[in-house]
VMD Tcl script that builds the backbone (N, CA, C; Angstrom):
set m [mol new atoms 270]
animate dup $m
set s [atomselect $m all]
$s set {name element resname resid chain x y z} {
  {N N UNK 1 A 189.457 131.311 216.984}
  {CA C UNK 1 A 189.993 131.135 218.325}
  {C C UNK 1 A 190.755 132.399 218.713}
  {N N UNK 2 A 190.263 132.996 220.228}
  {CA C UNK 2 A 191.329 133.842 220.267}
  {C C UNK 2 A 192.823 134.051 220.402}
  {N N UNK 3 A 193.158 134.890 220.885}
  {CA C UNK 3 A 194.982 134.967 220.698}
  {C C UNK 3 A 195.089 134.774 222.492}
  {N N UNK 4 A 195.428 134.414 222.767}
  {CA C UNK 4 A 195.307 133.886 224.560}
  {C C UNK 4 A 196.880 134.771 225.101}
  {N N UNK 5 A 197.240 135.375 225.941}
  {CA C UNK 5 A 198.756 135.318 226.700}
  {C C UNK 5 A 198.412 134.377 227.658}
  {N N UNK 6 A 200.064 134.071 228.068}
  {CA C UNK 6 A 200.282 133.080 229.305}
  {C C UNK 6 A 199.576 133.866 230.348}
  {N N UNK 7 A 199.863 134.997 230.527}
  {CA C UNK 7 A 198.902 135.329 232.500}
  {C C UNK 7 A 197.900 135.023 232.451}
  {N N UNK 8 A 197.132 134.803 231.084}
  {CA C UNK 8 A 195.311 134.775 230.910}
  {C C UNK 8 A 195.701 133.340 231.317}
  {N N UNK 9 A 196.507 132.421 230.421}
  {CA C UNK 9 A 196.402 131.119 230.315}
  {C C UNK 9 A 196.771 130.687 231.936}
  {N N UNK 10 A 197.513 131.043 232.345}
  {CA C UNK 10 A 197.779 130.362 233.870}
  {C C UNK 10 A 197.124 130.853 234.728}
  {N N UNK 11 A 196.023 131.967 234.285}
  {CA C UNK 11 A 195.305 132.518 235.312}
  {C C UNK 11 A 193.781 131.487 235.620}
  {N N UNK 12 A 193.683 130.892 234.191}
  {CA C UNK 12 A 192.752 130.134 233.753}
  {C C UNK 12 A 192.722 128.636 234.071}
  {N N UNK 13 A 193.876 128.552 233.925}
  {CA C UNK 13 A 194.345 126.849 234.263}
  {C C UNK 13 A 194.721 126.925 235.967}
  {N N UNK 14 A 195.189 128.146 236.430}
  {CA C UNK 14 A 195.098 127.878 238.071}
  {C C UNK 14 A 193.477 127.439 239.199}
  {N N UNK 15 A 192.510 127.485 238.180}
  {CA C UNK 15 A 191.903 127.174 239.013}
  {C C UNK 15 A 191.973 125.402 239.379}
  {N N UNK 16 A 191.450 125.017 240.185}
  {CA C UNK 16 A 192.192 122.745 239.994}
  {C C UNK 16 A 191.044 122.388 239.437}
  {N N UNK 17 A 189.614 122.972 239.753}
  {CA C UNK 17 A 188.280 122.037 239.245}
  {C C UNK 17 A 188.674 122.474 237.436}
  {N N UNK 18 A 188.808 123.656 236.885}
  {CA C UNK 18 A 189.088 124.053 235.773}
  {C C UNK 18 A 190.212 123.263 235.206}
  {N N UNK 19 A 190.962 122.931 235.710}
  {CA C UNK 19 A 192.180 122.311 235.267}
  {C C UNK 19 A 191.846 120.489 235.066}
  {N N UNK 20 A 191.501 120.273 236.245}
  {CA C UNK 20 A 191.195 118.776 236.360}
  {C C UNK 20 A 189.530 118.395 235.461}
  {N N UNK 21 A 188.975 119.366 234.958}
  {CA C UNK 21 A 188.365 119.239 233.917}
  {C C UNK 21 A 188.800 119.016 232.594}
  {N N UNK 22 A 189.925 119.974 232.336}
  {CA C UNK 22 A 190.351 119.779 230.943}
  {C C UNK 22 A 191.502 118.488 231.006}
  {N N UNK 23 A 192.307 118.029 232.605}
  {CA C UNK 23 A 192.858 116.820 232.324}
  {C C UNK 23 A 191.690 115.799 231.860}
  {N N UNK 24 A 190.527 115.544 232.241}
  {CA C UNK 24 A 189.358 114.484 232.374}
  {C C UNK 24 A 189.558 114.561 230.575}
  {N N UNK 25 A 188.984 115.903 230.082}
  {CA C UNK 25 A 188.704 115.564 228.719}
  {C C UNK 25 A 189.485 115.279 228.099}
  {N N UNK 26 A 190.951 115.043 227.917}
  {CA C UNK 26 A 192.151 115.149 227.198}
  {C C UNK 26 A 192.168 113.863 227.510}
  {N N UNK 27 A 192.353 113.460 228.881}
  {CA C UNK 27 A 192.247 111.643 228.962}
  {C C UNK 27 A 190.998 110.886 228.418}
  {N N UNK 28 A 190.192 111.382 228.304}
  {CA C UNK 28 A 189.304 110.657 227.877}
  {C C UNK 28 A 188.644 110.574 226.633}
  {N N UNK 29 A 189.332 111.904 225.699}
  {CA C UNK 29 A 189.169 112.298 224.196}
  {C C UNK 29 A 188.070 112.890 224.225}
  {N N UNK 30 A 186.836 113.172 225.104}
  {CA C UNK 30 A 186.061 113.991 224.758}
  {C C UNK 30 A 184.951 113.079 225.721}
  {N N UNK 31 A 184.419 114.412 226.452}
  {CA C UNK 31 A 183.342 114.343 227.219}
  {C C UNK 31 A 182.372 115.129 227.299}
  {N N UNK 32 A 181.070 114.586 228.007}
  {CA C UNK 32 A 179.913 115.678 227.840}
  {C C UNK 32 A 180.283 116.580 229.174}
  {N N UNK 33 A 178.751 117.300 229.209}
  {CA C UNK 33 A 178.754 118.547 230.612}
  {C C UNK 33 A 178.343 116.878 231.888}
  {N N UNK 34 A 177.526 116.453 231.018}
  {CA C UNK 34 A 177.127 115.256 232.362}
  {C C UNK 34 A 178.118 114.272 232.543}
  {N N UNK 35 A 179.292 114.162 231.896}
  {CA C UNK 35 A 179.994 113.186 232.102}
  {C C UNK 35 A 181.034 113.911 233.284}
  {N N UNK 36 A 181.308 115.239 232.664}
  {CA C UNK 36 A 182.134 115.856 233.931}
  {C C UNK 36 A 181.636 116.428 234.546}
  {N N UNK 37 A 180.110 116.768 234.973}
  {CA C UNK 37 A 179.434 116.323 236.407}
  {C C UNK 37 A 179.556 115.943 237.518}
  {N N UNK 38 A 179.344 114.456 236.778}
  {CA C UNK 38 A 179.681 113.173 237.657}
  {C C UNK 38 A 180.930 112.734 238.029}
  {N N UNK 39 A 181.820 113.652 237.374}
  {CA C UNK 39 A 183.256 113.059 237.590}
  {C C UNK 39 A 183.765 114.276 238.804}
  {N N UNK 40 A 183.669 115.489 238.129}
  {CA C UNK 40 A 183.756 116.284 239.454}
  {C C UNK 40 A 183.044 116.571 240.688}
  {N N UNK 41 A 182.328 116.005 240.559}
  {CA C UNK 41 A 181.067 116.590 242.068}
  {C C UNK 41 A 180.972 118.114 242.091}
  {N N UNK 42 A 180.801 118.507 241.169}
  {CA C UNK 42 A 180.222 120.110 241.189}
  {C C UNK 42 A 179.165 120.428 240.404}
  {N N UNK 43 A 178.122 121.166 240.292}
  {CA C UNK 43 A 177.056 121.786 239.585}
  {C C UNK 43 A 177.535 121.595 238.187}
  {N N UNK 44 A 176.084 120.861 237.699}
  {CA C UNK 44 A 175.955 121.235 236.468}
  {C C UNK 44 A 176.316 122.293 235.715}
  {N N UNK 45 A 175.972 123.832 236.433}
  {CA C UNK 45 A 176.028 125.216 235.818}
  {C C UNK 45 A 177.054 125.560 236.027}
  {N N UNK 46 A 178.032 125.166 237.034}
  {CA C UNK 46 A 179.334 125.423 237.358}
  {C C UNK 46 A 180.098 124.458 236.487}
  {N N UNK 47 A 180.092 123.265 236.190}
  {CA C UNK 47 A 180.525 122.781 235.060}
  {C C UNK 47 A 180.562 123.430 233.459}
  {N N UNK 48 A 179.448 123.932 233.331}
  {CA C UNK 48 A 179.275 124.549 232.102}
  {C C UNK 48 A 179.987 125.988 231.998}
  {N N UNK 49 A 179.908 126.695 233.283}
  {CA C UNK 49 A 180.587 128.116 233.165}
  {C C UNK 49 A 181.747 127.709 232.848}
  {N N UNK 50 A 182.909 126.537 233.922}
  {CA C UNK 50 A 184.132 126.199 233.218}
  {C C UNK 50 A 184.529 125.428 231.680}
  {N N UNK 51 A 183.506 125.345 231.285}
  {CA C UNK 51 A 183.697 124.839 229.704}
  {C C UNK 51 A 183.368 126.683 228.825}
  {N N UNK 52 A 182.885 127.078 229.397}
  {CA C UNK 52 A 182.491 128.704 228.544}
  {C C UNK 52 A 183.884 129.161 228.594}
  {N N UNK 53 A 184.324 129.290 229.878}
  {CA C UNK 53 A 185.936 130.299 229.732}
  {C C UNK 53 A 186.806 129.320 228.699}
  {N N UNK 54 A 187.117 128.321 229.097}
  {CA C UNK 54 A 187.326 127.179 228.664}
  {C C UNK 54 A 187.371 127.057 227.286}
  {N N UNK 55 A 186.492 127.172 226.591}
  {CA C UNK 55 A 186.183 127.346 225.050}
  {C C UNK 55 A 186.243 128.639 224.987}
  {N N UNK 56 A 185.845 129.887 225.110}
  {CA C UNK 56 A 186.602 131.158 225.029}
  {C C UNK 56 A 187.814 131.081 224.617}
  {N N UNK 57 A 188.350 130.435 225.989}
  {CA C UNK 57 A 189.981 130.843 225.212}
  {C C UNK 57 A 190.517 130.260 224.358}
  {N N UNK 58 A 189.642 129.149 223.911}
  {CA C UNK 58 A 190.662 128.219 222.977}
  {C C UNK 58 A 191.362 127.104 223.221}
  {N N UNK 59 A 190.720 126.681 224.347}
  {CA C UNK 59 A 191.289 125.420 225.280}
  {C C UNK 59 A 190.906 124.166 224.893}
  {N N UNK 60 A 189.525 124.001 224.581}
  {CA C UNK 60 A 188.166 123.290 224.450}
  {C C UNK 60 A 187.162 123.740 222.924}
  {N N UNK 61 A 186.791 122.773 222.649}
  {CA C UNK 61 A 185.630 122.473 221.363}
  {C C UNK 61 A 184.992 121.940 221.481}
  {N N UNK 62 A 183.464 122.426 221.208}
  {CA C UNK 62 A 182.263 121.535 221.447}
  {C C UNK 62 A 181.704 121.095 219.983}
  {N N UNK 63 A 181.242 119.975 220.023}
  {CA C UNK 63 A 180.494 119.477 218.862}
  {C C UNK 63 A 178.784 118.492 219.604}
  {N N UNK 64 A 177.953 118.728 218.699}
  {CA C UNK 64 A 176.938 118.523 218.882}
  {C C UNK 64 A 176.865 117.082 218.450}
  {N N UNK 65 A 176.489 116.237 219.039}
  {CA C UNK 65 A 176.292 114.598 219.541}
  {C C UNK 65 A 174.846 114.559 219.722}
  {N N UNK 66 A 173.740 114.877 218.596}
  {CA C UNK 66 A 172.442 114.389 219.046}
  {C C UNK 66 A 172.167 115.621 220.182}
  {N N UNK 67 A 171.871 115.224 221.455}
  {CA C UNK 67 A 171.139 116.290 222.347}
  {C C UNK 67 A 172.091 116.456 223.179}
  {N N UNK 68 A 173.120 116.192 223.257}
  {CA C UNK 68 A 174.630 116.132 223.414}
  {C C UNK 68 A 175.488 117.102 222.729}
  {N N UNK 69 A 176.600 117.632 223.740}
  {CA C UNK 69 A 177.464 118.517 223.348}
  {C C UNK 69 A 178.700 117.906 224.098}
  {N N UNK 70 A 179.856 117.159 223.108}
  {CA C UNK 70 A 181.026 116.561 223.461}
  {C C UNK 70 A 182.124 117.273 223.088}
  {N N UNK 71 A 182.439 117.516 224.691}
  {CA C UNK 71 A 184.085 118.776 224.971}
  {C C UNK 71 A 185.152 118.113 224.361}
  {N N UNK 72 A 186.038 118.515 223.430}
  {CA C UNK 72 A 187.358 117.881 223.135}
  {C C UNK 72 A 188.314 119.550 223.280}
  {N N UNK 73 A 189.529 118.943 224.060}
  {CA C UNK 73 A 190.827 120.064 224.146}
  {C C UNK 73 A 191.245 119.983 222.788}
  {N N UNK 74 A 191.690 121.270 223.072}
  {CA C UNK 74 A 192.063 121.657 221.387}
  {C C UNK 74 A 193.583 121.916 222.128}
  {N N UNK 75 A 194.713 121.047 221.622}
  {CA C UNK 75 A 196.304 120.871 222.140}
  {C C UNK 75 A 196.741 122.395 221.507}
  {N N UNK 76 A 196.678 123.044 220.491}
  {CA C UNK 76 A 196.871 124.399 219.906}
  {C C UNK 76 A 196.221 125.951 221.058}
  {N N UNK 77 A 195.889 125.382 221.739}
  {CA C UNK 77 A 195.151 126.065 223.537}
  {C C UNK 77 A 196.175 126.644 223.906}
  {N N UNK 78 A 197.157 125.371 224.206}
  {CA C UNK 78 A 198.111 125.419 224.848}
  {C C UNK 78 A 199.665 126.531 224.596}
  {N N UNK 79 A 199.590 126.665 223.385}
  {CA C UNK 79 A 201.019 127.100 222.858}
  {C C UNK 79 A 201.229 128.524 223.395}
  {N N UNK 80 A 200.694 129.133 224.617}
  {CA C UNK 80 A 201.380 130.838 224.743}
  {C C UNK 80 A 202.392 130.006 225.949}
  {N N UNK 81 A 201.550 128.902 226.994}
  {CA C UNK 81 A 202.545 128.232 227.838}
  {C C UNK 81 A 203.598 127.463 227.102}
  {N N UNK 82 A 203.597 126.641 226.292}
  {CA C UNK 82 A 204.829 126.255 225.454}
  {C C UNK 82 A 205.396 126.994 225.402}
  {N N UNK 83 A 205.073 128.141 224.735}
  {CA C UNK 83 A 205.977 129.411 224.151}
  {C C UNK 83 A 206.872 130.115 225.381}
  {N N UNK 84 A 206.044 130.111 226.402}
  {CA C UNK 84 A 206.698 130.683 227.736}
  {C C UNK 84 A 207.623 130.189 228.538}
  {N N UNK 85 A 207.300 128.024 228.252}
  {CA C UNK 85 A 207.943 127.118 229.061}
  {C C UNK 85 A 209.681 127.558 228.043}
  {N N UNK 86 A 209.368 127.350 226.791}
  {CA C UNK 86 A 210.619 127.394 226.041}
  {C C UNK 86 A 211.374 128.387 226.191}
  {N N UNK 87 A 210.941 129.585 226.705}
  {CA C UNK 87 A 211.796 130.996 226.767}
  {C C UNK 87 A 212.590 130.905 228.117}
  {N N UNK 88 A 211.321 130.316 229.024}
  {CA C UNK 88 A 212.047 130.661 230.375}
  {C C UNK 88 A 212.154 129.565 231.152}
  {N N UNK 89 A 212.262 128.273 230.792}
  {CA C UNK 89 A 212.075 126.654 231.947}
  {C C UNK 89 A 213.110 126.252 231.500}
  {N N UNK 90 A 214.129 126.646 231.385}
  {CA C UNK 90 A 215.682 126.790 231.305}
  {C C UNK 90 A 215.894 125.911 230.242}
}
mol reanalyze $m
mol bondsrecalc $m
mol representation Tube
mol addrep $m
């Protein structure tokens, strides 16, 4: 996994379809590309590009389910914003 900073990380999480993707999978413990599809109303391929950055940075993990590939957040994604909330969110 790479080493992420917060500007990458909030640059990444500012988008809302990007964001409200990785809330979907975190609530739901793990979803496919077709499950958050249908949940966002956006392209298939546009779904998948936001799971690529997504898993790039270390946000997201895919595991193979048969002909299936099920997204789970990886909570360890998160820690340059922890790290940032704790220094500076008073």
């Amino acid at each position: 996994m790479p080493s992420m900073n917060a500007d990458t990380l909030f640059r990444l999480l500012a988008d809302p379809t990007r964001r409200a993707l990785y809330e979907r999978i975190t609530d739901r413990g793990g979803q496919t590309v077709g499950d958050l599809t249908l949940f966002s109303g956006v392209s298939q391929p546009t779904v998948s590009k936001h799971l690529s950055l997504m898993k790039e940075a270390g946000l997201v993990t895919g595991e193979r389910n048969g002909r299936e590939i099920v997204y789970r957040t990886l909570p360890e994604g998160l820690e340059p914003f922890k790290h940032w909330l704790a220094v500076y969110g008073g």
